[in-house]
N, C-alpha and C positions, 0 to 999 in steps of 0.2 A: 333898711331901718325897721319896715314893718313886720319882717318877716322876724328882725330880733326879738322886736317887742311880741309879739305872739309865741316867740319859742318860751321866753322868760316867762309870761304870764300863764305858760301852760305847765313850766317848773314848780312858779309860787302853787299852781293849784296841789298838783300834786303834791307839795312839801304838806300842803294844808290839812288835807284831805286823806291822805296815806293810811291815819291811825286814829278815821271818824269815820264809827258806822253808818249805813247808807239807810234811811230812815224810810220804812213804805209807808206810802198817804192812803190809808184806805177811803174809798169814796164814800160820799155820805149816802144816808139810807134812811128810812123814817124808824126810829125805835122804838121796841117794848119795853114797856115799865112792866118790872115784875117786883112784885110784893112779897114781903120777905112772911113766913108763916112762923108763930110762937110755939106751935108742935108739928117736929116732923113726922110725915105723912107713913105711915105703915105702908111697906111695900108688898103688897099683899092680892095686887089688879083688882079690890074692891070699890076706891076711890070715894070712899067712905066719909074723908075729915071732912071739915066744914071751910079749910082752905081752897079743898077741888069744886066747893058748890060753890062758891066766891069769888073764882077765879073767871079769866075771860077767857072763851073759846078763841083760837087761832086755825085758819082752814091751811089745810095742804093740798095744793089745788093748781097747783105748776108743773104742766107737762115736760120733764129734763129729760128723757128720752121716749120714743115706741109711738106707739100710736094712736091716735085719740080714745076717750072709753069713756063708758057713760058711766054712769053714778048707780048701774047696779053692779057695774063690777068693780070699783071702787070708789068710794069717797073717804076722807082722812081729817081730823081735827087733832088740837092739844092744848094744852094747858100748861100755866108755867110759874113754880114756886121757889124758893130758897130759904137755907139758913145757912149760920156761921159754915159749918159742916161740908154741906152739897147744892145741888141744883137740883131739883123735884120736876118732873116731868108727863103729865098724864097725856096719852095719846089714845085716841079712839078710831080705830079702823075699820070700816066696813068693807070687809072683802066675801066675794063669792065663793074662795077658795084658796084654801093654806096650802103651800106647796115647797117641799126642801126636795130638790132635784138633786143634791149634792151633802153626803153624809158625813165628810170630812171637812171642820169647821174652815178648815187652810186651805182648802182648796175650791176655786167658784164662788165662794160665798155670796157674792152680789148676784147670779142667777136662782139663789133661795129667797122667797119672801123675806123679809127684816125691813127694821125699821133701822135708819141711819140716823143718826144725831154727829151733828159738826159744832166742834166746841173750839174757839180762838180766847185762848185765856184774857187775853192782854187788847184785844181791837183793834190790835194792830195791821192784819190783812197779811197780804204777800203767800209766795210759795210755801209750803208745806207736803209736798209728794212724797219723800223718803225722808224727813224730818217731825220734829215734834214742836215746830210752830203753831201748828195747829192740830186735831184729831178729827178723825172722822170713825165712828165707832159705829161697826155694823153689830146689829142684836138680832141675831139669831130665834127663832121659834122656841127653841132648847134655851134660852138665856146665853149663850158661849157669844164674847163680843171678838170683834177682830177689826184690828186696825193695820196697818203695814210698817214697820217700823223702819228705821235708816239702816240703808245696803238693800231695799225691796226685801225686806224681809216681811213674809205674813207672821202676826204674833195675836197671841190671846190676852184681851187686859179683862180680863172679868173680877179684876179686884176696881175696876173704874167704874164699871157699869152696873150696878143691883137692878134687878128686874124682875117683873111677874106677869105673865097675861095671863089675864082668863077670857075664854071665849062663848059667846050662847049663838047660836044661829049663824048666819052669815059677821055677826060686833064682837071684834076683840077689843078690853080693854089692857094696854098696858102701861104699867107703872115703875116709873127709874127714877133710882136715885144714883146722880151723876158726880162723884169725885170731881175735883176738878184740878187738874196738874197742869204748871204751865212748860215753857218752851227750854227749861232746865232737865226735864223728864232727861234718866239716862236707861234705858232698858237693862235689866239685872242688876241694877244696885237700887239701894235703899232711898225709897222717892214720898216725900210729905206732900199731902193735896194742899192747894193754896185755901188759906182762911177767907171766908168770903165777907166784906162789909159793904154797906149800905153807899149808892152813891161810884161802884166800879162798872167797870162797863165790859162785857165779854162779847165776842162775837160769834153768833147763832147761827143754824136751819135745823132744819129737819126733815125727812124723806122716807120715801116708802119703795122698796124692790117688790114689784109683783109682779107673779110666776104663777099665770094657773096651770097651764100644760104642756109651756112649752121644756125646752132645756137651757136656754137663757131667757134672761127676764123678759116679760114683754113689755114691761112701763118702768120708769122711775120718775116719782110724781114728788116735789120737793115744796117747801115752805116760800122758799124766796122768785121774785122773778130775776131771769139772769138773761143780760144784755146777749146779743149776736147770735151766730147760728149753733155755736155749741156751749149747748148747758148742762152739761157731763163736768165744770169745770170744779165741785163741792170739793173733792178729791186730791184737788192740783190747789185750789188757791183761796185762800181765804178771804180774799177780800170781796168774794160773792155772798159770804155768810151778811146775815142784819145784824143789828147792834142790839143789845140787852143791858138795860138799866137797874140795876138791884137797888133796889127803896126799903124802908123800913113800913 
């Protein structure tokens, strides 16, 4: 008799369940409020408006791979704006040395210096490896972004990412402005960025590949802390990104 009851109540689930998607719980995380700007920011790496002086510094300061390094061969902050439009981004990196070991945008890319931005349109977390759940946009020194599209395909979206560094000394500053498409994105057809309003909630990081002389990178230094012993996971799953608030 128990063995019936157990078979039935494993039918009812299934009849239930069959044609209801499986919902990921992304974990809580403490969030940024980010302030929406009434002029968007010229992308320009001058960091000029009066939104970038306004806004609050965010440190990138989380060792995700390599090995320890002091603060004159890297430290990394950023800044974080919006409108209807896009997502605004100003990033300040102090590195001792730029380095593209790899000239072809598709291939290595994460052994060349770049700055990475992880975008989850929706907050919802979960896998994203070879799908468009979530983005991870590598920026290139050159501006060329690359992300991996579904079937591992390496692909260029530099219509998502606008960019500009300028650099003095060991300080680059760079400036993006981040389209933002959600998990409908279809690679080669015709794709509208989602409108952004006040009050949604996206899920963030941000990272840095640095390569001063090796041939693979020697650090990847990221925004968020990530539980366990591999924090290489930005890539594979979203639900290690933090949570972003757009306010008006």
């Amino acid at each position: 008799m128990k063995q019936l009851f157990v078979l039935l109540f494993s039918i009812f689930l299934f009849i239930s369940c069959k044609d209801t998607k499986i919902q990921h719980i992304k974990p809580n995380k403490e969030s940024k409020v980010v302030h929406k700007t009434n002029i968007s920011p010229t992308i320009d790496g001058k960091a000029t408006e009066a939104i970038w002086h306004a806004s609050q510094w965010y440190q990138i300061d989380q060792k995700w791979l390599g090995e320890a390094y002091s603060v004159d061969d890297f430290k990394g902050q950023y800044k974080l704006t919006w409108d209807a439009n896009a997502l605004y981004v100003l990033v300040e990196i102090q590195d001792d040395a730029l380095t593209t070991q790899h000239k072809d945008p598709l291939k290595l890319w994460w052994d060349n210096d770049c700055v990475e931005v992880f975008i989850d349109e929706d907050n919802s977390g979960g896998e994203h490896q070879y799908n468009h759940n979530a983005f991870a946009y590598h920026i290139a020194l050159d501006g060329n972004v690359v992300d991996i599209a579904p079937n591992n395909i390496p692909t260029l979206y530099n219509n998502h990412v606008i960019s500009k560094r300028t650099s003095v000394g060991n300080t680059s500053i760079w400036e993006l402005k981040i389209n933002i498409f959600d998990a409908s994105f279809v690679d080669g057809k015709q794709n509208n960025p989602v409108v952004l309003n006040p009050n949604k909630k996206m899920g963030f990081a941000i990272a840095y590949c640095d390569n001063d002389t090796s041939k693979t990178r020697e650090n990847f230094i990221g925004s968020e802390i990530i539980e366990g012993e591999d924090k290489n996971r930005g890539w594979i799953d979203a639900s290690v990104f933090g949570t972003l608030i757009l306010k008006e």
